[in-house]
TORPA-4810 file (N, C-alpha, C, O; in nm, 3 decimals):
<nodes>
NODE_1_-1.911_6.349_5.749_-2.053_6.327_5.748_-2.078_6.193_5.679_-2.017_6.161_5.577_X
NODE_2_-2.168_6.119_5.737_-2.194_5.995_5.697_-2.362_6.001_5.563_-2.447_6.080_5.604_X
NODE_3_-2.392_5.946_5.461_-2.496_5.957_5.442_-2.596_5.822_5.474_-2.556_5.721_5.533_X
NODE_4_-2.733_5.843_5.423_-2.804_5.745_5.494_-2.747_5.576_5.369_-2.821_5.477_5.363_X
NODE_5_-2.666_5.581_5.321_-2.626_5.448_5.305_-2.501_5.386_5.463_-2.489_5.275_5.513_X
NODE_6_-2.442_5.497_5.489_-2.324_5.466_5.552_-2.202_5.507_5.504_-2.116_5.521_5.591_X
NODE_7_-2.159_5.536_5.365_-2.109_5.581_5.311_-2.013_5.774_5.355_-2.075_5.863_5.412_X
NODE_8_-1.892_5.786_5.320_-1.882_5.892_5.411_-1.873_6.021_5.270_-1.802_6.011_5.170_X
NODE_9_-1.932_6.090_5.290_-1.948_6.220_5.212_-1.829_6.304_5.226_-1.769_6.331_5.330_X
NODE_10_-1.789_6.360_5.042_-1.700_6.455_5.056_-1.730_6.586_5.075_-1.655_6.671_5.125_X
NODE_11_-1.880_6.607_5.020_-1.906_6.767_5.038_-2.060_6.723_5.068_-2.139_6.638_5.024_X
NODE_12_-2.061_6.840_5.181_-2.253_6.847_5.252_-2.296_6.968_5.189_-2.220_7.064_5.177_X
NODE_13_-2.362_6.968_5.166_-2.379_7.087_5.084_-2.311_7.100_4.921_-2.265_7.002_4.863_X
NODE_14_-2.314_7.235_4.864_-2.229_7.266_4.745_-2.086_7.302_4.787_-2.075_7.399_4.862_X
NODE_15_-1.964_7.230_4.744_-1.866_7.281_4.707_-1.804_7.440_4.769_-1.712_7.475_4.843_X
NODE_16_-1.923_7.515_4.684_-1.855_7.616_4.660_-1.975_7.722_4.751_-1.986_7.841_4.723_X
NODE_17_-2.065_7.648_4.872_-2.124_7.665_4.979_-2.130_7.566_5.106_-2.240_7.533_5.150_X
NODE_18_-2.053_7.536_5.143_-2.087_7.406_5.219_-2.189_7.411_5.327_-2.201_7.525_5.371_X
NODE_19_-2.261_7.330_5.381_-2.330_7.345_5.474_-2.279_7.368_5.647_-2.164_7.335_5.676_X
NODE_20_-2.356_7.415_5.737_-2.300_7.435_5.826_-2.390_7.347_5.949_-2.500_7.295_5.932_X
NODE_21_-2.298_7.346_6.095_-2.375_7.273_6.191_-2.299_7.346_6.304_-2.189_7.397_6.324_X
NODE_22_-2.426_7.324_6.374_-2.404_7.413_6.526_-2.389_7.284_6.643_-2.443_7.173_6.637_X
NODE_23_-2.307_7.330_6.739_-2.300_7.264_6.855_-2.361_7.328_6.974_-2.344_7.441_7.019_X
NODE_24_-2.456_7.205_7.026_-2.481_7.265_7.189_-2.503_7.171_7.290_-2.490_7.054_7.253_X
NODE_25_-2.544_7.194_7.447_-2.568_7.094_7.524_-2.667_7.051_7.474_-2.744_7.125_7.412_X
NODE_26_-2.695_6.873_7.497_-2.794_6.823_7.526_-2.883_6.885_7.675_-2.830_6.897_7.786_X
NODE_27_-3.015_6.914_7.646_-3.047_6.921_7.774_-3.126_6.801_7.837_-3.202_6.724_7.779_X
NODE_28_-3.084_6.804_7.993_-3.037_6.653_8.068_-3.112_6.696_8.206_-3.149_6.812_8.226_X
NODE_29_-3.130_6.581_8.309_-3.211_6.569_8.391_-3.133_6.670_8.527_-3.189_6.711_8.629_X
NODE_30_-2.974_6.689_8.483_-2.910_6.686_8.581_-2.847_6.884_8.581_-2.930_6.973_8.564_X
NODE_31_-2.737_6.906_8.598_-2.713_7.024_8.562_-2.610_7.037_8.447_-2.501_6.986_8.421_X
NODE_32_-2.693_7.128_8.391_-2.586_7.158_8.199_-2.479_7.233_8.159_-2.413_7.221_8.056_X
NODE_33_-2.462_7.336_8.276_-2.366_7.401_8.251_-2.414_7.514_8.132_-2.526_7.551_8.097_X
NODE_34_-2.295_7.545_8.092_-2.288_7.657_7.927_-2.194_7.606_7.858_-2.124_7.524_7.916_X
NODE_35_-2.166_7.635_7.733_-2.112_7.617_7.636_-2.083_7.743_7.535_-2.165_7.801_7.463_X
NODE_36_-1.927_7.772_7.552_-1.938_7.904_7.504_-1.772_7.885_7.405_-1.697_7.789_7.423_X
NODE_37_-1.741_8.009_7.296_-1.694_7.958_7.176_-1.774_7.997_7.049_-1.864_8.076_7.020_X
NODE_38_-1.689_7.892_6.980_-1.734_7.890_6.823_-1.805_7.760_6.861_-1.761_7.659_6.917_X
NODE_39_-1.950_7.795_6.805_-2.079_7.721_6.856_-2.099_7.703_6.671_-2.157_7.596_6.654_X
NODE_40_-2.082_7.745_6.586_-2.085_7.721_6.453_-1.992_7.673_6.373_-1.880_7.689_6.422_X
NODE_41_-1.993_7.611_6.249_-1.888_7.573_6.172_-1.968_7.544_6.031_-2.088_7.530_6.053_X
NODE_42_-1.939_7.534_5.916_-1.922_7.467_5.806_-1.848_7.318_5.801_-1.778_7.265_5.887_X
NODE_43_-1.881_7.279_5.698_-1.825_7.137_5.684_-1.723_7.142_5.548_-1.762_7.173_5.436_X
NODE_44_-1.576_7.104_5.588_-1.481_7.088_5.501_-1.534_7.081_5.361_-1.614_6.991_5.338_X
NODE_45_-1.500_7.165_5.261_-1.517_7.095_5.103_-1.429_6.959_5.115_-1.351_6.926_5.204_X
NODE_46_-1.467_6.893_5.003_-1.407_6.781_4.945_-1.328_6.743_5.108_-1.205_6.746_5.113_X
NODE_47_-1.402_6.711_5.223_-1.336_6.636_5.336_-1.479_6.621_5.409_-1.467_6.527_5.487_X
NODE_48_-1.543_6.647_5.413_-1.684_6.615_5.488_-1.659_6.603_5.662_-1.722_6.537_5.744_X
NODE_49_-1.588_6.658_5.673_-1.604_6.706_5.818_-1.605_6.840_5.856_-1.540_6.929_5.802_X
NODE_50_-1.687_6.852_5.957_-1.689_6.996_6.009_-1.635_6.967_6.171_-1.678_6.891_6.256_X
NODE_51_-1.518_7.065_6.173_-1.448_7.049_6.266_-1.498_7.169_6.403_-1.528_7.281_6.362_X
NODE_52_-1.505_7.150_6.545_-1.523_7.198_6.625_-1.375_7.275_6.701_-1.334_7.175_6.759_X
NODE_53_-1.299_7.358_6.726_-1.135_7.310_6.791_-1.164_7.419_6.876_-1.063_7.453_6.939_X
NODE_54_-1.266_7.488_6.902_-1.295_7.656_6.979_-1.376_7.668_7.051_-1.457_7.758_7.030_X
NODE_55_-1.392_7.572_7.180_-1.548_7.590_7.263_-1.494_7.513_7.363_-1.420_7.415_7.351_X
NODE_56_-1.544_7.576_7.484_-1.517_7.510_7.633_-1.628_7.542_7.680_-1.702_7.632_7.639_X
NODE_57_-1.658_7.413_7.838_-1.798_7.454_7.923_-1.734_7.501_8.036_-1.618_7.505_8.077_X
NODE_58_-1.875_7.547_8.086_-1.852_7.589_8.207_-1.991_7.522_8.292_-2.103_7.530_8.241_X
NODE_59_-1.970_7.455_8.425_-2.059_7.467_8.528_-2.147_7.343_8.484_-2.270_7.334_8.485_X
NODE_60_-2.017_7.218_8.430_-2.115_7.102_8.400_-2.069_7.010_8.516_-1.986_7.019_8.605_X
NODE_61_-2.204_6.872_8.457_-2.145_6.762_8.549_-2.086_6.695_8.507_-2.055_6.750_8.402_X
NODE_62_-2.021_6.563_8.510_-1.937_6.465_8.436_-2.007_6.419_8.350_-1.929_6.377_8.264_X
NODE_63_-2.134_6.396_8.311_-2.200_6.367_8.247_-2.276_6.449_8.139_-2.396_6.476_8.150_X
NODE_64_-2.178_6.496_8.004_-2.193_6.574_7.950_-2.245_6.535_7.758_-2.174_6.478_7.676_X
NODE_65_-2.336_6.571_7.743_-2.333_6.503_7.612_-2.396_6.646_7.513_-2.472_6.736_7.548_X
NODE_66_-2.324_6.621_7.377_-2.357_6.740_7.307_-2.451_6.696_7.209_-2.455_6.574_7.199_X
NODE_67_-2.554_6.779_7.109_-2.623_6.812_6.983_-2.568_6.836_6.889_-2.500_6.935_6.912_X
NODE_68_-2.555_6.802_6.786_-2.506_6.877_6.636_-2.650_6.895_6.556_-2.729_6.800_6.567_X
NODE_69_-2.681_6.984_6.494_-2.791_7.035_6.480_-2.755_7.132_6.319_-2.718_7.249_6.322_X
NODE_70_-2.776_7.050_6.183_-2.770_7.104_6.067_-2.817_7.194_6.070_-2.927_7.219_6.120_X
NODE_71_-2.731_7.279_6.006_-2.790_7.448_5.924_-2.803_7.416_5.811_-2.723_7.339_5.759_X
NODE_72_-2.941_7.484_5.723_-2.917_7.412_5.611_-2.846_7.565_5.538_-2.876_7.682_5.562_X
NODE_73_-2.741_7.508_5.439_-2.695_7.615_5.317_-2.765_7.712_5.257_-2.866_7.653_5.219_X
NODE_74_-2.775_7.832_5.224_-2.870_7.873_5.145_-2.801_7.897_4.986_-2.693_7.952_4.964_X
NODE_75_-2.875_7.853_4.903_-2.864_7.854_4.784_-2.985_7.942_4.681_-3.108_7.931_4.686_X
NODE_76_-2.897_8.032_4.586_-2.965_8.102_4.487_-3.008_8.006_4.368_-2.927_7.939_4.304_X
NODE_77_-3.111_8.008_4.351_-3.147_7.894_4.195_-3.128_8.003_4.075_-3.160_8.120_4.094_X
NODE_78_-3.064_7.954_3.928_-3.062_8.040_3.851_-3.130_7.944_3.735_-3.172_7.828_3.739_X
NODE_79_-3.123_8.042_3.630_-3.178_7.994_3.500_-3.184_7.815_3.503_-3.142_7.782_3.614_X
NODE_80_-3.210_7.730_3.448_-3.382_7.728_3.387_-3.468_7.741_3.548_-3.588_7.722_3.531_X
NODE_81_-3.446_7.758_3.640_-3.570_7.760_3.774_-3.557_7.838_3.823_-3.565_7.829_3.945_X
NODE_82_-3.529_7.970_3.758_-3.609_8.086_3.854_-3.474_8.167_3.913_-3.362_8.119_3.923_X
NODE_83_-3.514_8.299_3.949_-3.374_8.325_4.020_-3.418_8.410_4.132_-3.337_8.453_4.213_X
</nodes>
């Protein structure tokens, strides 16, 4: 994951929650097919990538382009802000 300097991030999220991102088709003028698999992932601790290696289409055209689309983490706040 890149942040908005350019810079490449070791952890998106916490450590010891990382954040996650979903993959899907772009939808396109033409035909999209499906996309089926592991459509979810987390992003590496201390490596800032979230790796895809489990998803194939079906019923596209050559012209295929995907979305990555942040999940955000959910996090518990504790003492001093509340729990």
């Amino acid at each position: 994951m890149i942040d908005d300097t350019g810079a490449e991030m070791e952890n998106v999220g916490h450590v010891s929650n990382p954040a996650k991102v979903a993959i899907s088709l772009m939808i396109d003028d033409g035909k999209n097919g499906d996309l089926f698999g592991t459509l979810e992932t987390a992003f590496l601790p201390a490596d800032g990538r979230a790796i895809f290696d489990n998803f194939f289409l079906n019923g596209t055209n050559k012209k295929v382009r995907f979305e990555f689309t942040m999940i955000s983490a959910e996090y518990q706040l504790g003492w001093p802000f509340g729990s």
